[in-house]
N, C-alpha and C positions, 0 to 999 in steps of 0.2 A: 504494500500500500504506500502509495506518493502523497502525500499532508500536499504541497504548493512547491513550487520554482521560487517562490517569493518568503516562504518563512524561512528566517534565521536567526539565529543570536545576535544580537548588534553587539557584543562585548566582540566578536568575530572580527567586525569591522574596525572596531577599535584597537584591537592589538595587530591587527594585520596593519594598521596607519603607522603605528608606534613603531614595528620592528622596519617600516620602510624610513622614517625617519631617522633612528638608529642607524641605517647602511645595512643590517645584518643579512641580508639578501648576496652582498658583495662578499660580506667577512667569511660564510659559513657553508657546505656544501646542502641541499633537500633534505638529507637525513636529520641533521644538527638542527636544522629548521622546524621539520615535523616535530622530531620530540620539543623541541622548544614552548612550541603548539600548542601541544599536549596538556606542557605542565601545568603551561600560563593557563589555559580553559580549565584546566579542575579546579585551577586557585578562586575559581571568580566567578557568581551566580548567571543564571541566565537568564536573558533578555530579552526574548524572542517578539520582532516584528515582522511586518509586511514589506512597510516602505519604508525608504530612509525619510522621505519628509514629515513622517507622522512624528520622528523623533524630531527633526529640527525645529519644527513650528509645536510641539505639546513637552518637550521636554523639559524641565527649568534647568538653570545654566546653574544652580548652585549642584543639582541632580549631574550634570553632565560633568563640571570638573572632578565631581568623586567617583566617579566610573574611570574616567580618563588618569586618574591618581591612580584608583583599584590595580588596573589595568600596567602604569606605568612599573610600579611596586609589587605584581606578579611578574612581570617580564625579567624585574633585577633580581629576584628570589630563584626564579628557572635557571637565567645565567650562570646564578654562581652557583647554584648545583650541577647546572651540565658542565663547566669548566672547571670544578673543582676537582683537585688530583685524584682524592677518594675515588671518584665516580671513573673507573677506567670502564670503557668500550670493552666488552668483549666481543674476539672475531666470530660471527658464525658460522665459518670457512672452518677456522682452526678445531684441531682434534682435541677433545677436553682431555687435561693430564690426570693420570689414574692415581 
């Protein structure tokens, strides 16, 4: 079953602005990107709309910089978990050692 073309989270939209803002698109290969995704969307409730104008014209701006905060403050929370040394990549290539 297909819900619409048109529902989605608009935190979606918001973290996908912030990481092009960042450059992170440049610095990081798709993978690094997805889990980044990931982490950010669990950190942060959902918001599901139709259109972007229902948020522009009904949203209040006091409402909109704390998502855009929300959002800024999940994205430096994911970073330093995916770039901290703890967190090493294992290969799924590589043969696990016995």
């Amino acid at each position: 079953m297909k819900l619409h073309d048109d529902i989605h989270n608009y935190y979606e939209k918001l973290m996908l602005d912030h990481l092009s803002e960042l450059g992170l698109s440049d610095a990081h290969d798709s993978e690094y990107l997805a889990d980044l995704c990931c982490i950010v969307l669990n950190q942060l409730p959902c918001k599901y709309i139709r259109y972007e104008v229902d948020m522009a014209f009904y949203l209040p701006q006091t409402e909109r910089f704390e998502m855009v905060t929300r959002v800024q403050d999940a994205v430096s929370k994911a970073r330093a978990f995916l770039d901290s040394p703890d967190n090493k990549k294992i290969d799924p290539v590589a043969p696990a050692e016995a």
